[in-house]
HTML snippet that shows the backbone in 3Dmol.js (N, CA, C, O; Angstrom):
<script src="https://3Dmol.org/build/3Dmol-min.js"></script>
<div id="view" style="width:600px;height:400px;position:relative"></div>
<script>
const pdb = `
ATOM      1  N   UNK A   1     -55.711  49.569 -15.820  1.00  0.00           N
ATOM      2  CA  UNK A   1     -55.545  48.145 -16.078  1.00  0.00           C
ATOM      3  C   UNK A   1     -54.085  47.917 -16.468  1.00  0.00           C
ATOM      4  O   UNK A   1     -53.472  48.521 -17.348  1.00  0.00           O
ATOM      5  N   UNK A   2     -53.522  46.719 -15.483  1.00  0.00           N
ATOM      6  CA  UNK A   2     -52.255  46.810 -16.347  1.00  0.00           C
ATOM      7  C   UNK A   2     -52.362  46.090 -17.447  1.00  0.00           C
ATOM      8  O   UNK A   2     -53.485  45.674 -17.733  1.00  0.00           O
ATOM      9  N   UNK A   3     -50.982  45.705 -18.511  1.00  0.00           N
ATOM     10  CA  UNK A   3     -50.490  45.073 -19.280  1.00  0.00           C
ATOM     11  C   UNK A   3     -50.897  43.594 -19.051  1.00  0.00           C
ATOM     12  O   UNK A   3     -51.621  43.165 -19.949  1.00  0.00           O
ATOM     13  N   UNK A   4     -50.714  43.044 -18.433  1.00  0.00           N
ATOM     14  CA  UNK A   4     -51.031  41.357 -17.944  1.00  0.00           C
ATOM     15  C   UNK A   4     -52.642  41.401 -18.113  1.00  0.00           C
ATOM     16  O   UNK A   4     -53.357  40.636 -18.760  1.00  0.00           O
ATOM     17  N   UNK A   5     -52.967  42.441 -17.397  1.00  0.00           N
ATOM     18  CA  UNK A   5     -54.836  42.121 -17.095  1.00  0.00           C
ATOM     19  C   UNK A   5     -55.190  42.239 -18.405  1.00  0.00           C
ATOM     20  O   UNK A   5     -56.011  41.404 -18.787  1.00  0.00           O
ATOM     21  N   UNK A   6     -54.705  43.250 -19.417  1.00  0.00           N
ATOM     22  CA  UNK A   6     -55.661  44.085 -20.440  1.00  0.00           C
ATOM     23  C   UNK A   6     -54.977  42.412 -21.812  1.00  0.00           C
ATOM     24  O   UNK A   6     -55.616  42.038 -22.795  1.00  0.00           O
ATOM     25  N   UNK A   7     -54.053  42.011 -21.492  1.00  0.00           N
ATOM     26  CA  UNK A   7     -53.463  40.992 -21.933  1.00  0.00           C
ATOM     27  C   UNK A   7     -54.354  39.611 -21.864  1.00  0.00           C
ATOM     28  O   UNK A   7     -54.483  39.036 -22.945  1.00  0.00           O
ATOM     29  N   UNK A   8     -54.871  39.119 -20.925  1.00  0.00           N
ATOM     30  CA  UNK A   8     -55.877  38.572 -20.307  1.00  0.00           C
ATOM     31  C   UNK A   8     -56.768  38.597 -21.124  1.00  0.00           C
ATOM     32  O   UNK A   8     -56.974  37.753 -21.996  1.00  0.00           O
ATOM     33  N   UNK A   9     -57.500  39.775 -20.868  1.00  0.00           N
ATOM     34  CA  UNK A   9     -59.068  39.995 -21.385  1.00  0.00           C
ATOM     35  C   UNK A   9     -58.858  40.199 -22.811  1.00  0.00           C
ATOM     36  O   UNK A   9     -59.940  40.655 -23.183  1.00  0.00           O
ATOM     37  N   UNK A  10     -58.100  40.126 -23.815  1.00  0.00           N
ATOM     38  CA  UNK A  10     -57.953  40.185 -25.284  1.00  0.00           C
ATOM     39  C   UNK A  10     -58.135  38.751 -25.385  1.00  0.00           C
ATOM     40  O   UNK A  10     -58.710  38.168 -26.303  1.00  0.00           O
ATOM     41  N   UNK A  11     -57.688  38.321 -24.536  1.00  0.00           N
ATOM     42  CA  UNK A  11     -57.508  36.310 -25.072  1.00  0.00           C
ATOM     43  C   UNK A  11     -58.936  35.934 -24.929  1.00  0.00           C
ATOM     44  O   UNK A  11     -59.613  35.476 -25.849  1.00  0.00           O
ATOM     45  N   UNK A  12     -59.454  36.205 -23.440  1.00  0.00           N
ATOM     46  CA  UNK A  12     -60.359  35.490 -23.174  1.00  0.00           C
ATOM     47  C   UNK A  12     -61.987  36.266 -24.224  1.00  0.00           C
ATOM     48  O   UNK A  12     -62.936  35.566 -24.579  1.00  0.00           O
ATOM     49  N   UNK A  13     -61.875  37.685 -24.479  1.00  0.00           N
ATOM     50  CA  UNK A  13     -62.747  37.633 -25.481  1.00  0.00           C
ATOM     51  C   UNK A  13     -62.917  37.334 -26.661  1.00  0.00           C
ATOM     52  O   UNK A  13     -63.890  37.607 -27.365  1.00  0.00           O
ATOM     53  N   UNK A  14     -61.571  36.509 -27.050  1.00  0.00           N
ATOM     54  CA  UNK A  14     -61.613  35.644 -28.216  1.00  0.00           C
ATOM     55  C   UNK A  14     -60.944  36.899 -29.627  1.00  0.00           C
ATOM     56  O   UNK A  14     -61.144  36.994 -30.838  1.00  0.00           O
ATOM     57  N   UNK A  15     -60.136  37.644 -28.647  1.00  0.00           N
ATOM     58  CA  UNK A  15     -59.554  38.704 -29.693  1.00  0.00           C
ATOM     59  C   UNK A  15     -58.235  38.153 -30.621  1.00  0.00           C
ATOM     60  O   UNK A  15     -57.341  37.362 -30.319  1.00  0.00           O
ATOM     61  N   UNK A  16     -58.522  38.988 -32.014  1.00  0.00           N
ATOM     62  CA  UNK A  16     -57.548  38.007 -32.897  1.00  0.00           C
ATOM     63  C   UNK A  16     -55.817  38.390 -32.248  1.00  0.00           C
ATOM     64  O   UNK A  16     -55.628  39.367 -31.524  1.00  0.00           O
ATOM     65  N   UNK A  17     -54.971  37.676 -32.559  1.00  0.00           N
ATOM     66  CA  UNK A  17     -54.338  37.631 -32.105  1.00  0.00           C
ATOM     67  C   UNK A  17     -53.118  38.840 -32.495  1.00  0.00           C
ATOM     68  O   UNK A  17     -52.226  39.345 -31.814  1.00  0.00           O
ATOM     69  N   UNK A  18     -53.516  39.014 -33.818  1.00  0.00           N
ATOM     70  CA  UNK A  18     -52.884  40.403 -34.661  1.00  0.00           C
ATOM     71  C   UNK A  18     -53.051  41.513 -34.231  1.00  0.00           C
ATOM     72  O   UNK A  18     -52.142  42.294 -33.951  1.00  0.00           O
ATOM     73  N   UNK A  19     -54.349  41.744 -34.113  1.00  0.00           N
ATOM     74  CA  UNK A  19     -55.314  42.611 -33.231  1.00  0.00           C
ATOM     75  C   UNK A  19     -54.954  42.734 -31.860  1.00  0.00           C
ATOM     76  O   UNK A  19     -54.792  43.884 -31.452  1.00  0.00           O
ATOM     77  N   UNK A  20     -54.777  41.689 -30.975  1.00  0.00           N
ATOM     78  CA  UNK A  20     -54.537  41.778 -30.063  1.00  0.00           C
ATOM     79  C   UNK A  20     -53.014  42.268 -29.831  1.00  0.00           C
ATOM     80  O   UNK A  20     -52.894  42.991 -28.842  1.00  0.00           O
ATOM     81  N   UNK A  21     -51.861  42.019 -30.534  1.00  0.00           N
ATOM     82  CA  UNK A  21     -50.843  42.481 -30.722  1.00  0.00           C
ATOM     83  C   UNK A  21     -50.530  44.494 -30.596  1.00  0.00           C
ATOM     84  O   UNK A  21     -49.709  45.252 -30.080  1.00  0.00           O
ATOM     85  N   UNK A  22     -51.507  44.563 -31.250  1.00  0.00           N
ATOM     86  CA  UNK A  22     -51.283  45.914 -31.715  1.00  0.00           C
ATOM     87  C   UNK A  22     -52.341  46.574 -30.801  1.00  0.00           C
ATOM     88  O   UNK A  22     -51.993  47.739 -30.607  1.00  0.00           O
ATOM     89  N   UNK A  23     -53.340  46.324 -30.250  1.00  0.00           N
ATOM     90  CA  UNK A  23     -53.886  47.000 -29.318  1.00  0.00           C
ATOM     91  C   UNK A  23     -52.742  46.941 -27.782  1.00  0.00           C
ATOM     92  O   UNK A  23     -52.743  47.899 -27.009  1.00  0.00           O
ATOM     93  N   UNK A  24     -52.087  46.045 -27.599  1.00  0.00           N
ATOM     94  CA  UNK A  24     -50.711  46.102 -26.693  1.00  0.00           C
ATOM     95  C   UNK A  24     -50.167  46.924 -26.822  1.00  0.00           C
ATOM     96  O   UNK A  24     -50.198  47.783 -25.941  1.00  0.00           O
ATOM     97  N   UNK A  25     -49.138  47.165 -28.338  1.00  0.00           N
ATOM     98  CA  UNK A  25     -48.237  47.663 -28.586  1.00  0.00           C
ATOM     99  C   UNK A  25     -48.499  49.604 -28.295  1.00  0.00           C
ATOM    100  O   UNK A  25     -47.653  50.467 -28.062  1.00  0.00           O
ATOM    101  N   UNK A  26     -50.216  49.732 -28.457  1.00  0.00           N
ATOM    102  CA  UNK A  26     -50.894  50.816 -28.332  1.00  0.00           C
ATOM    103  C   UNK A  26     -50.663  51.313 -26.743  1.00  0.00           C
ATOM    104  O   UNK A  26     -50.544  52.475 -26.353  1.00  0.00           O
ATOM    105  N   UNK A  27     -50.640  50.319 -26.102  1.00  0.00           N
ATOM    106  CA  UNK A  27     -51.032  50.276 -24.887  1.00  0.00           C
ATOM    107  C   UNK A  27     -49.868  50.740 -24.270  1.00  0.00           C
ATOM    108  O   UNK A  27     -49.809  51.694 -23.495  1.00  0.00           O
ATOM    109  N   UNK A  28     -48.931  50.020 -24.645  1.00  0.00           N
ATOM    110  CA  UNK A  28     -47.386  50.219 -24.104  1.00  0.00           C
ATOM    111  C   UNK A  28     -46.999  51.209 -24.394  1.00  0.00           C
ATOM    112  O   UNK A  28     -46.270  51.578 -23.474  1.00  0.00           O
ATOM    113  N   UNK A  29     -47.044  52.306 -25.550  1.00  0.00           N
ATOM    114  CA  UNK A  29     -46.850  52.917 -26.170  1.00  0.00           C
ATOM    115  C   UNK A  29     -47.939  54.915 -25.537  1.00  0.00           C
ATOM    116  O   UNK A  29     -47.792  56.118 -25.752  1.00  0.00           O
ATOM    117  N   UNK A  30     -48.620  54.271 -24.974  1.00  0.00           N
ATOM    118  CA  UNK A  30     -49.371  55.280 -24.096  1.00  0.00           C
ATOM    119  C   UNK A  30     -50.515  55.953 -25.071  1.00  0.00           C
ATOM    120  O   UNK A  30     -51.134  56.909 -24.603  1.00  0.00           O
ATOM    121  N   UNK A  31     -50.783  55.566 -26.217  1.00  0.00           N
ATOM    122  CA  UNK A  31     -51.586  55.860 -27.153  1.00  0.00           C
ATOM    123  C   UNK A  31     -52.921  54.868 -26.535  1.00  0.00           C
ATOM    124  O   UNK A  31     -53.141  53.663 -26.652  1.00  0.00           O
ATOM    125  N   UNK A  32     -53.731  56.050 -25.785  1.00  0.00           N
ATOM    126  CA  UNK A  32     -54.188  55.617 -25.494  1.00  0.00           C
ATOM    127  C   UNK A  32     -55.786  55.407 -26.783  1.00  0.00           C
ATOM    128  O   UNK A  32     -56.421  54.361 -26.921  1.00  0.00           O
ATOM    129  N   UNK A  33     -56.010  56.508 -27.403  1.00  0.00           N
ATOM    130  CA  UNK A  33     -56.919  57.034 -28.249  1.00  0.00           C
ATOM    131  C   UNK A  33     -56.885  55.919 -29.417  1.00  0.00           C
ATOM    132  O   UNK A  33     -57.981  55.590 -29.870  1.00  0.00           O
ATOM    133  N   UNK A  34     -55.589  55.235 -30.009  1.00  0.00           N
ATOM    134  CA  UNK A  34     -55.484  54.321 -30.857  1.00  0.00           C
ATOM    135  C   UNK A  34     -55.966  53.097 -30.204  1.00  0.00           C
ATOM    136  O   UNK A  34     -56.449  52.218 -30.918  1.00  0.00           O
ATOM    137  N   UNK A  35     -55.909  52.969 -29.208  1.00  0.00           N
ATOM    138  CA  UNK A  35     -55.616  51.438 -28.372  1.00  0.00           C
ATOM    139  C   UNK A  35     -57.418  51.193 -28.532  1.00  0.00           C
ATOM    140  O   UNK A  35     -57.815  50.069 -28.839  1.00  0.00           O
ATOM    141  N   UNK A  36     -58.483  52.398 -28.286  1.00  0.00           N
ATOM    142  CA  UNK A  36     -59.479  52.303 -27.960  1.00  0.00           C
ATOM    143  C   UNK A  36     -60.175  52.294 -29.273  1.00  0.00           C
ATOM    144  O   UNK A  36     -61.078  51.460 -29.335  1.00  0.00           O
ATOM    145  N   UNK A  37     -59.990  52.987 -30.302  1.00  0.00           N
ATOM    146  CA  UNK A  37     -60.176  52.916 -31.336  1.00  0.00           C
ATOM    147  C   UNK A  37     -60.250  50.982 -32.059  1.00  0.00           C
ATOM    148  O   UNK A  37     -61.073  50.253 -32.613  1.00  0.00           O
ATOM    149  N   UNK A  38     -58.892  50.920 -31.599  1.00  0.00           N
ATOM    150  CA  UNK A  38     -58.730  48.996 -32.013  1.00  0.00           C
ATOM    151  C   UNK A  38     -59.466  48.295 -31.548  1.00  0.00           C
ATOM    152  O   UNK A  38     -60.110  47.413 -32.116  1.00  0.00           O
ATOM    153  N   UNK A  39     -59.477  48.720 -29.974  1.00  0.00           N
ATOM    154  CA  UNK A  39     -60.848  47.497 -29.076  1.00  0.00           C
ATOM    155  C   UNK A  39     -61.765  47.963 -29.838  1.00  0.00           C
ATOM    156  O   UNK A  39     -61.904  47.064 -30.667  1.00  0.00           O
ATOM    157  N   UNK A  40     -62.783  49.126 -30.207  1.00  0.00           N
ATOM    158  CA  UNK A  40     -64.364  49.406 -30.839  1.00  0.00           C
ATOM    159  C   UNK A  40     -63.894  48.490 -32.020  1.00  0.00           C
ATOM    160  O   UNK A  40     -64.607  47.487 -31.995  1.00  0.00           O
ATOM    161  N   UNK A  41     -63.157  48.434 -32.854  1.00  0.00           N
ATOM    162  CA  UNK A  41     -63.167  47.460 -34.209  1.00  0.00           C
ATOM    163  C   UNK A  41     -62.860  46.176 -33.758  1.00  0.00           C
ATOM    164  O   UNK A  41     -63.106  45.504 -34.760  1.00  0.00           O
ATOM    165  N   UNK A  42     -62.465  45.368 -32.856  1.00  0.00           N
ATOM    166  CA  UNK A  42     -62.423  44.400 -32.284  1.00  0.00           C
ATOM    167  C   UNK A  42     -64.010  43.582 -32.130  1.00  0.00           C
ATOM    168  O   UNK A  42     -64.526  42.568 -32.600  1.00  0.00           O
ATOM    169  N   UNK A  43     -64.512  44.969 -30.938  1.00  0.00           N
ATOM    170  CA  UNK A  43     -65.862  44.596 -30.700  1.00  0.00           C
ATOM    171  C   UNK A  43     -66.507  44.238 -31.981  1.00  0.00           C
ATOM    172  O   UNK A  43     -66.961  43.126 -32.250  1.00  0.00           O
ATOM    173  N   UNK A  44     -66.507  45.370 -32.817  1.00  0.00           N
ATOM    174  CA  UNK A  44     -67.328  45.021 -33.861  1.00  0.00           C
ATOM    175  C   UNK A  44     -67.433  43.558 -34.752  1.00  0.00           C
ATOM    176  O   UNK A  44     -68.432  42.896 -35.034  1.00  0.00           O
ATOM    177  N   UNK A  45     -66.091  43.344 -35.054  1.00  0.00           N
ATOM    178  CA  UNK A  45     -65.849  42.294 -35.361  1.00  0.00           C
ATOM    179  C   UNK A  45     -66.798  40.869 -34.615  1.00  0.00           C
ATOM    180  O   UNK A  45     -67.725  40.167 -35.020  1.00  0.00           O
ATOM    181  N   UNK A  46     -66.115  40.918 -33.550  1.00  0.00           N
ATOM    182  CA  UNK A  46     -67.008  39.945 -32.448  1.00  0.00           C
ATOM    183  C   UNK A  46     -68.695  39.953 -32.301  1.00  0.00           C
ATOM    184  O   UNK A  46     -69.439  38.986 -32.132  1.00  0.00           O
ATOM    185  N   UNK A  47     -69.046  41.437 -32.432  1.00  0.00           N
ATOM    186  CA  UNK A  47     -70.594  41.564 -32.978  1.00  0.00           C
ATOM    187  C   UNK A  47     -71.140  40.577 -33.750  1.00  0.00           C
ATOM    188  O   UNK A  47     -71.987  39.717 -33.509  1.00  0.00           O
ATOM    189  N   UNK A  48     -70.302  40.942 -35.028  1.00  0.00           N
ATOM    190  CA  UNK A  48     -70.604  40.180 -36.048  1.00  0.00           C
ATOM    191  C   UNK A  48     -70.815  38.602 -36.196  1.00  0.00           C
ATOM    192  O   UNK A  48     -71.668  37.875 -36.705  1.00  0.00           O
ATOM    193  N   UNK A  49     -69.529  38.421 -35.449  1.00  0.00           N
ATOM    194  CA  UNK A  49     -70.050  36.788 -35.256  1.00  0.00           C
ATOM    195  C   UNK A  49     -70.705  36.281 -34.332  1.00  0.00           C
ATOM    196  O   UNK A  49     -70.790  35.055 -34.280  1.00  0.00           O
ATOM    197  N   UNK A  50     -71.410  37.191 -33.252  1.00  0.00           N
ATOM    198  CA  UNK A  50     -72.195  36.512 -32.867  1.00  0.00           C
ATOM    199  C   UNK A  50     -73.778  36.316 -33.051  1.00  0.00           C
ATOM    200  O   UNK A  50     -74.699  35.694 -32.522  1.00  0.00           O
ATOM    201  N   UNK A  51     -73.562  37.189 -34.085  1.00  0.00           N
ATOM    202  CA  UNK A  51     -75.394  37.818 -34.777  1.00  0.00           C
ATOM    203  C   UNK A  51     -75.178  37.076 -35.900  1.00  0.00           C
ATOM    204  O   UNK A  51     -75.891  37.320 -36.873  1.00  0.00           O
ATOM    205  N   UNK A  52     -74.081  35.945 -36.005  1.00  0.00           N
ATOM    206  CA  UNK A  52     -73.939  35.359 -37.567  1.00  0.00           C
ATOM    207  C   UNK A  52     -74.186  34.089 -36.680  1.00  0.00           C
ATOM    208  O   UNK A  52     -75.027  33.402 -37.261  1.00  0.00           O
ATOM    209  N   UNK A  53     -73.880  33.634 -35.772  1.00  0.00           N
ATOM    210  CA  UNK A  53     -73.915  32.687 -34.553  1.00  0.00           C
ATOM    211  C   UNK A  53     -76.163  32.400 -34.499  1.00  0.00           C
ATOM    212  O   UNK A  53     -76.956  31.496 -34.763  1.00  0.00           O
ATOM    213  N   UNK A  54     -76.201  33.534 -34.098  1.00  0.00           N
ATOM    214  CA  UNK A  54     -77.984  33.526 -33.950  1.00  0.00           C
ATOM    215  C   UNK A  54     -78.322  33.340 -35.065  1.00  0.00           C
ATOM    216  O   UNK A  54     -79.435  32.823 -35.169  1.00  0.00           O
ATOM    217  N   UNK A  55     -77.726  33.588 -36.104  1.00  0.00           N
ATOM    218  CA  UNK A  55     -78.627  33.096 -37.624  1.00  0.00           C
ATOM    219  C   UNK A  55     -78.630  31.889 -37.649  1.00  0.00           C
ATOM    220  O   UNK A  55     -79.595  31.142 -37.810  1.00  0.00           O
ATOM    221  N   UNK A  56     -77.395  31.599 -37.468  1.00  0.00           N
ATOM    222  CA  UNK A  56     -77.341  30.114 -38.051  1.00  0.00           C
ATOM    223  C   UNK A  56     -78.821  29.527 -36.553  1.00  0.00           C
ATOM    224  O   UNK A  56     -79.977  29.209 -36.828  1.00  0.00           O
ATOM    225  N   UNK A  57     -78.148  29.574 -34.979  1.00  0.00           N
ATOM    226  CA  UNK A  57     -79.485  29.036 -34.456  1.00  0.00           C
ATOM    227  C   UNK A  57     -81.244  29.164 -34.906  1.00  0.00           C
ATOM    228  O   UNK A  57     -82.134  28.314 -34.882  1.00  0.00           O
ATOM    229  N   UNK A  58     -81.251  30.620 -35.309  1.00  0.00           N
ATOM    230  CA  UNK A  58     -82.652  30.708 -35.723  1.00  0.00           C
ATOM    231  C   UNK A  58     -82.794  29.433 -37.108  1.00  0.00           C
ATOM    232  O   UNK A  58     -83.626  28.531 -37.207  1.00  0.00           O
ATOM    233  N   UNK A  59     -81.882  29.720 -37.858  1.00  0.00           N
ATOM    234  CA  UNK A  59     -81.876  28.263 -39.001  1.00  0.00           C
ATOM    235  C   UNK A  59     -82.134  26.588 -38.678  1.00  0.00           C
ATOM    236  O   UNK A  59     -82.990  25.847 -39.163  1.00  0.00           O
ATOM    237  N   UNK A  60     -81.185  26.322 -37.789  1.00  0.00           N
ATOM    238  CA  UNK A  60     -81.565  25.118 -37.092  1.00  0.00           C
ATOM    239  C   UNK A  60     -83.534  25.196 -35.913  1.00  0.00           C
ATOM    240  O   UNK A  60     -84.446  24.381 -35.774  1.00  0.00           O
ATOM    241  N   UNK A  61     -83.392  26.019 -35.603  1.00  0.00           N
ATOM    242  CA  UNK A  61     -84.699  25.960 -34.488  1.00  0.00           C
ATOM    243  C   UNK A  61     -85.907  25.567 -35.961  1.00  0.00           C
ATOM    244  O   UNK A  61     -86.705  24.637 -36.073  1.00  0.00           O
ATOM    245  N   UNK A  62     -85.572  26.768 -36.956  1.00  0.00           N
ATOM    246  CA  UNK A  62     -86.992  26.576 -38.111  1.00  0.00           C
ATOM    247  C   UNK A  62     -86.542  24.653 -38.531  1.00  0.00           C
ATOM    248  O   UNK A  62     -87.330  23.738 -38.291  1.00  0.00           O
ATOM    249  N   UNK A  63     -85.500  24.498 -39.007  1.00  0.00           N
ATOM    250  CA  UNK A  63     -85.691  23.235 -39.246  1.00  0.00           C
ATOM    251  C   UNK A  63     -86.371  21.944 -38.168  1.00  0.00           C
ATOM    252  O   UNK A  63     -87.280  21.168 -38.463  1.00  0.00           O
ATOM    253  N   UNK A  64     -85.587  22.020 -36.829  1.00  0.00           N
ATOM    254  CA  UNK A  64     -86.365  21.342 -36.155  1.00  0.00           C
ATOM    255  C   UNK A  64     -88.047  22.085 -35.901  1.00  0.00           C
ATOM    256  O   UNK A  64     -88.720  21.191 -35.388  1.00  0.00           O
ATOM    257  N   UNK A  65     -88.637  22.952 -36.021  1.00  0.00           N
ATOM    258  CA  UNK A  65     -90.032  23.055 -35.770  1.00  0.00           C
ATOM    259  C   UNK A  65     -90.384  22.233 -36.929  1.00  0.00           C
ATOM    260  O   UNK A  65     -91.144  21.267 -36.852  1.00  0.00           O
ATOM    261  N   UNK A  66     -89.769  22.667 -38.100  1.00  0.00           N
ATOM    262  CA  UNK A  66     -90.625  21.684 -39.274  1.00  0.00           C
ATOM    263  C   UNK A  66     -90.785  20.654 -39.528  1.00  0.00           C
ATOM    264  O   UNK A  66     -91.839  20.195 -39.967  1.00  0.00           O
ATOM    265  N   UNK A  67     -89.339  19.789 -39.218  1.00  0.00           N
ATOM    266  CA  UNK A  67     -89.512  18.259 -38.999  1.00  0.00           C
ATOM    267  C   UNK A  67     -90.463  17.707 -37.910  1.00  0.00           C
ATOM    268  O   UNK A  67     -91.059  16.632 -37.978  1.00  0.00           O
ATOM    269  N   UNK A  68     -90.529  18.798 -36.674  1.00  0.00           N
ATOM    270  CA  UNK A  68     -91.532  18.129 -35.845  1.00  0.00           C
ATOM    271  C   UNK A  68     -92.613  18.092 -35.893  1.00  0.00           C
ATOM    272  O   UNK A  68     -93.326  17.394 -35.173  1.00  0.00           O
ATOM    273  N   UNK A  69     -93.164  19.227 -37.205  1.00  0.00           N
ATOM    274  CA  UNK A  69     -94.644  19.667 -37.367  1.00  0.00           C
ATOM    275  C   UNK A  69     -94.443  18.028 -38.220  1.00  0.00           C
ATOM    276  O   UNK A  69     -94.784  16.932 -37.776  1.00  0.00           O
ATOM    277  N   UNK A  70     -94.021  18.224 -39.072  1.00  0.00           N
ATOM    278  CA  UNK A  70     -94.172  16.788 -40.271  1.00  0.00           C
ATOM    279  C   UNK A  70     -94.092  15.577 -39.219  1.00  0.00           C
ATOM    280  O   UNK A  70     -95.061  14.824 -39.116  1.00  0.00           O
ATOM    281  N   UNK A  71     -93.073  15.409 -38.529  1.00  0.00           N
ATOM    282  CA  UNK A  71     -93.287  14.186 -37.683  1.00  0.00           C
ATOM    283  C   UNK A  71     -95.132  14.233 -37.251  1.00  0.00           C
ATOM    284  O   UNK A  71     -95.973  13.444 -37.682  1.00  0.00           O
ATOM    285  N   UNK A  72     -95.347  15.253 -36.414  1.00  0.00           N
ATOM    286  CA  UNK A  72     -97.030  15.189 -35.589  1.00  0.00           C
ATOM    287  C   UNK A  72     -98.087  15.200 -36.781  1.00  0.00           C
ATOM    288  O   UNK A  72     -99.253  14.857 -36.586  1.00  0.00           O
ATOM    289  N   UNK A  73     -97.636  15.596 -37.978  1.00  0.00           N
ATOM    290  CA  UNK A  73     -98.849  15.261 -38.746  1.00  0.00           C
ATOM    291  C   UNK A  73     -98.943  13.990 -39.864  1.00  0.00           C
ATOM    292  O   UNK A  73     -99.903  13.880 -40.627  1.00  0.00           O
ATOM    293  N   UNK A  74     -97.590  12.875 -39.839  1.00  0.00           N
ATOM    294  CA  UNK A  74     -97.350  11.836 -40.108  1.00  0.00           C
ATOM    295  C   UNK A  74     -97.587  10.785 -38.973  1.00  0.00           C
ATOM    296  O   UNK A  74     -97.510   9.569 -39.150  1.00  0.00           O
ATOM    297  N   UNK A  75     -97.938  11.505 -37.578  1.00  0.00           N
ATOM    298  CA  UNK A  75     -97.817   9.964 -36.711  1.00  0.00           C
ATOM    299  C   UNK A  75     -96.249   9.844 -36.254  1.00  0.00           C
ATOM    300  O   UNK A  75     -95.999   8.933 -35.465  1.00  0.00           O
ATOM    301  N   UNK A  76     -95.508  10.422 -36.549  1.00  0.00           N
ATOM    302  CA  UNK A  76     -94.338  10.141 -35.778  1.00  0.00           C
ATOM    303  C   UNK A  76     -93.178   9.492 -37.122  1.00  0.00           C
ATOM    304  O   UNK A  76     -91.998   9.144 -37.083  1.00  0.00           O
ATOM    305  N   UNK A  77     -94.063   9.546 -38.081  1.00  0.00           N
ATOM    306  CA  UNK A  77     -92.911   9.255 -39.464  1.00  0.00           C
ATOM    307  C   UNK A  77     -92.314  10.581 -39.915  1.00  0.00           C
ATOM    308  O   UNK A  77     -92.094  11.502 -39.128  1.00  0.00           O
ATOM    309  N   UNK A  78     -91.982  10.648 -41.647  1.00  0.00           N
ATOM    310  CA  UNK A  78     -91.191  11.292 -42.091  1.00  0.00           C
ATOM    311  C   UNK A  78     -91.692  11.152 -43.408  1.00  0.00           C
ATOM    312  O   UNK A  78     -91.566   9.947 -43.626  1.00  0.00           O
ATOM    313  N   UNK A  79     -92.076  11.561 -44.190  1.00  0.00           N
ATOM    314  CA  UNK A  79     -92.545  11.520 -45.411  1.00  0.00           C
ATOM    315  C   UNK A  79     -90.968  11.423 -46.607  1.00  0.00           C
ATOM    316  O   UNK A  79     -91.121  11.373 -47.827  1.00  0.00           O
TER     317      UNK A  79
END
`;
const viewer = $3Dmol.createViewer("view");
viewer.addModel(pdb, "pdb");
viewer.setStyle({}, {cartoon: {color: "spectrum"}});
viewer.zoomTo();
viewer.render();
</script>
């Protein structure tokens, strides 16, 4: 991969930009073992927010089931 491409795909997976700096500088630098090391803590990072992402949805889905259970057993009100 060159420099431009691997440049690319740091942005577009939403890699920090510090991070993304220094996984370059890895890159350029022919270290390759560091460079890969940075992307796995990258990923991880990004893990994280997206399993913090599904919490919050599972949070909203329970609220709307409950308002809708209360709506169907009010008739369509709200207590």
């Amino acid at each position: 991969m060159d420099k431009e491409k691997l440049k690319q795909c740091l942005m577009d997976t939403g890699c920090h930009e510090d991070a993304s700096e220094n996984i370059l500088k890895q890159y350029e630098s022919g270290n390759m073992e560091n460079m890969v090391r940075l992307l796995k803590k990258e990923r991880c990072r990004i893990m994280d927010e997206y399993h913090e992402c599904g919490r919050k949805i599972d949070c909203m889905d329970f609220m709307l089931r409950k308002i809708e259970s209360e709506m169907n057993k009010n008739n369509g009100g709200i207590k």
